[in-house]
Every structure is written in structure tokens, then in C-alpha cells.
N, C-alpha and C positions, 0 to 999 in steps of 0.2 A: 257828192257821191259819184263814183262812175260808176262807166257803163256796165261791167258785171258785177257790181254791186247792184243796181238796179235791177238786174238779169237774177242776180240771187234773190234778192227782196219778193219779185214776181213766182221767183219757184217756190220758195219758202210756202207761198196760198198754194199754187200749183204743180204742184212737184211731181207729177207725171205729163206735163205741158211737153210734147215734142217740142216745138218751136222755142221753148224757151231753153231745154235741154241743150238743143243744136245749137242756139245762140248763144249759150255758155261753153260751149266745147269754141266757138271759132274767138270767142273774147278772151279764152286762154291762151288758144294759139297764137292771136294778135299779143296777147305777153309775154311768148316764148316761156309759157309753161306749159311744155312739150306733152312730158306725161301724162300732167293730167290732163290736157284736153284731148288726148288719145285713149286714155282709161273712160271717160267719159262716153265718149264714140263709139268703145268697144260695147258697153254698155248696152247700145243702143241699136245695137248691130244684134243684140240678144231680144228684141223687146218682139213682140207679138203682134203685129207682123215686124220683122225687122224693118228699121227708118235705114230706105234703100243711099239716099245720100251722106249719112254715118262712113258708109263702106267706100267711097269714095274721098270725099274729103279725111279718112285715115290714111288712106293711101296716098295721096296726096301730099302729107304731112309727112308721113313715112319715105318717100321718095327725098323728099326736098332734105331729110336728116342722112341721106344716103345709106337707109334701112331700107332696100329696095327688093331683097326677098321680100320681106315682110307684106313689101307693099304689093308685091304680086299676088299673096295669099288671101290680102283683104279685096284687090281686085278679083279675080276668080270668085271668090263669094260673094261679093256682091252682082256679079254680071249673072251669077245663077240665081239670085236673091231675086233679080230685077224682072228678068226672064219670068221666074212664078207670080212674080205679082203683076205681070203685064206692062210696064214699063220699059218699052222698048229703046226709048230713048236715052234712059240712063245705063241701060247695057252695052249701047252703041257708045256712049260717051266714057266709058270704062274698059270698053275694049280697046276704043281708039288710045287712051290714055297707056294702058296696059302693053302695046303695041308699040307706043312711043319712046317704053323703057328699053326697048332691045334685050342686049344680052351684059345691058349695065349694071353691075353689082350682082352679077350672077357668080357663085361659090365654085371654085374651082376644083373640078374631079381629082 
């Protein structure tokens, strides 16, 4: 069995498990199946309180596919996501990140 089979197996009993959630969106990514472990993300990016590292590691994933709007949109919402939840350090670490993109992949006027 591997690892996100095991990862499923544990969701299957706990299928609102952030941790295990998160752990299947990065065991997709480690598959290079993109989508879905960005659908996944997205998901999670919706949840109550939003899971502030979702917004991040999409964007992330986003960037690295050279979808780098995209990943400005996910960053920007999470640094205001982090901000309300009091996590200063994930805002800092998303700004710097956001920062680091420049004016790469930005849509021409």
C-alpha cells in the first residue's frame, strides 16, 4: 500500500482530518497530479476557519506550473487569511514569497 493510499484509508474514518487532508493534497503533488492536489487545497482554503498553509503551498504549486497570477491571487488571500487569524508568521512567509515572484508571469497590458 502506499503512502496516499494509507492517507486515504485514514480519511475514509476521518474525512474532515485537516492533517490528513493536507497530507493528501502534498502526496498528490509529490505524483504530479497537479489538479488535483490544488482542487484539494482549494477546498481547504474554503473550510472554517480557512487551513492558512492550503494558501500557500497552492501557490507554491501554482508558481512552480508557471500559473503565477494565479499564485498571486492565492497569495494575497492567504496573507489576509493569516493576518485574521493571528499568524503573523505565515503572512510574513507569503509575503516574502509573493515578493520573490516579481513581475514574473505578470499579463501584459
Amino acid at each position: 500500500m502506499s503512502r496516499r493510499e494509507k492517507i486515504e484509508a485514514m480519511l475514509a474514518e476521518e474525512p474532515q482530518d485537516t492533517f490528513l487532508r493536507y497530507s493528501l493534497a502534498m502526496e498528490l503533488k509529490n505524483e504530479q497530479r497537479y489538479d488535483e492536489s490544488l482542487s484539494r487545497l482549494e477546498q481547504m482554503t474554503h473550510d472554517t476557519p480557512p487551513y492558512v498553509p492550503a494558501f500557500f503551498m497552492a501557490a507554491q504549486t501554482l508558481a512552480d506550473l508557471d500559473r503565477v497570477d494565479e499564485a498571486r491571487t492565492y497569495l494575497r488571500a492567504g496573507i489576509d487569511e493569516a493576518r485574521k487569524q493571528g499568524d503573523h508568521h505565515a503572512a510574513a512567509e507569503m509575503s516574502d514569497f509573493l515578493t520573490s515572484l516579481g513581475d514574473r508571469g505578470e499579463s501584459a497590458l
